[in-house]
C-alpha positions in Angstrom: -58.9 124.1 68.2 -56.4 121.5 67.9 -54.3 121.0 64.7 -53.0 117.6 63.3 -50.4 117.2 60.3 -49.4 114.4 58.2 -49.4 112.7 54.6 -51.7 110.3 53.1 -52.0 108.0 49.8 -55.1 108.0 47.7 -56.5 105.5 45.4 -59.4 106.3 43.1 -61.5 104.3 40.7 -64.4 104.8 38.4 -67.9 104.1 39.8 -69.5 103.8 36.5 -69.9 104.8 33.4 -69.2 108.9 32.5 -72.3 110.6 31.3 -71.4 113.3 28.7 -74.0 115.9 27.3 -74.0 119.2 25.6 -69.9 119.8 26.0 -70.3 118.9 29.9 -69.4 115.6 31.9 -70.4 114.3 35.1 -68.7 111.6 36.7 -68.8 109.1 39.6 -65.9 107.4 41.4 -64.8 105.6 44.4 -61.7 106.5 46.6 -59.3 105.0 49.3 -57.2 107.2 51.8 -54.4 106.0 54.0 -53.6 108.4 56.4 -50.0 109.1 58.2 -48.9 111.0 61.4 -51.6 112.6 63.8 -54.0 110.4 62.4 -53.4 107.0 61.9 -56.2 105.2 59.6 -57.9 104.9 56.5 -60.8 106.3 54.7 -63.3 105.4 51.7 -65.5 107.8 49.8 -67.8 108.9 47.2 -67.3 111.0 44.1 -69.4 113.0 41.7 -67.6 115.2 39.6 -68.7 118.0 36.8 -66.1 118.9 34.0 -67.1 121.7 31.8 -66.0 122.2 28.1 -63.5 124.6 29.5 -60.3 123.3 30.2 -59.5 124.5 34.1 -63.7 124.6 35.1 -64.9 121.8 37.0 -66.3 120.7 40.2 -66.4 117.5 42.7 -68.4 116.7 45.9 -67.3 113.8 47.7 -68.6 112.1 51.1 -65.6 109.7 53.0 -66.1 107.8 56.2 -62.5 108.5 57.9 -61.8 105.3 60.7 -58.7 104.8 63.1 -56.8 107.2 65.8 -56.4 110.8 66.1 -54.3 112.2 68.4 -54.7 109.1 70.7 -58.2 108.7 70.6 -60.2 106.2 68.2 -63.6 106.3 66.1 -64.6 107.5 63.1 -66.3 110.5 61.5 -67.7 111.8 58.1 -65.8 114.3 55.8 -67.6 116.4 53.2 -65.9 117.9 50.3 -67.0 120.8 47.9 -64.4 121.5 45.3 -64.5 124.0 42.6 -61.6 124.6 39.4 -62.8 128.7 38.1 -60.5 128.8 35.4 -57.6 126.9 36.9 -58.1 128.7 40.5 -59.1 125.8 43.1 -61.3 126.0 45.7 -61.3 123.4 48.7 -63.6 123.4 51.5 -63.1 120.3 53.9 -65.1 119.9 56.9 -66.6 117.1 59.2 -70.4 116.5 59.1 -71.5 117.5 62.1 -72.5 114.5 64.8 -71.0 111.9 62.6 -67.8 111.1 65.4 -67.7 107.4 66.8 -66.3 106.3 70.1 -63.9 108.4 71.4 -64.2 110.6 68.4 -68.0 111.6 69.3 -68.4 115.4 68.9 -65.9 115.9 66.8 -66.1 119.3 64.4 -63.4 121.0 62.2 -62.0 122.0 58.8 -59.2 120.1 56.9 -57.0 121.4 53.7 -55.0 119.2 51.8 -51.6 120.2 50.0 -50.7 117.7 46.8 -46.7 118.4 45.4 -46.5 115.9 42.4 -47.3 112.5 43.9 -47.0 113.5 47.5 -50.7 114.3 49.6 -50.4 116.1 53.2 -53.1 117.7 55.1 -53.3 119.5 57.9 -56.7 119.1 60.2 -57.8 121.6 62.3 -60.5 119.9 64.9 -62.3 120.5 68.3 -64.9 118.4 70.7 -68.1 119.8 71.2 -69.5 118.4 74.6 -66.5 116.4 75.5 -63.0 117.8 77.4 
């Protein structure tokens, strides 16, 4: 496995409307990424989220198409979020959708975390080739 490291800024915006029932609310939004350092490009994704009537319990899924140059090489590939807030404790998983790599990004697999410190975004990518050197 390889690692990559750098910062990013994020813009998100409503989709549509919230729908709110029975103390719950789910929501959908759209998001920007512009990404720093190993990987130099930008992203756009979908949102849904869950918020529960629990202050600290909710959940998001989100699906973003991540284009430009990793490491030297270009393309694109798929990221998949599942996020979960138990009580305040977050959970992250990141990871690319397998056989969504472009160009010289084909066969690209791995995991990415993401560390936010006020208004400051970093991640750190952990990635590998299947069937390529």
């Amino acid at each position: 496995m390889t690692n990559a490291h750098g910062g990013f800024e994020v813009e998100i915006t409503r989709d549509s409307d919230d729908d709110s029932a029975d103390g719950t609310v789910l929501g959908s939004l759209k998001g920007t990424k512009r990404f720093h350092g190993d990987l130099e490009g930008s992203s756009r994704g979908r949102m849904l989220t869950g918020m529960t009537a629990r202050e600290g319990s909710a959940g998001y899924v989100l699906i973003e198409r991540v284009q430009g140059r990793l490491q030297g090489r270009t393309g694109s590939f798929l990221l998949q979020h599942f996020g979960i807030m138990d009580r305040g404790v977050p959970r992250l998983t990141i990871e690319v959708i397998p056989d969504s790599g472009t160009d010289e990004l084909a066969g690209i697999q791995g995991r990415m975390t993401i560390q936010v410190s006020g208004a400051d975004h970093s991640y750190d990518f952990e990635f590998s080739f299947v069937g390529r050197p």
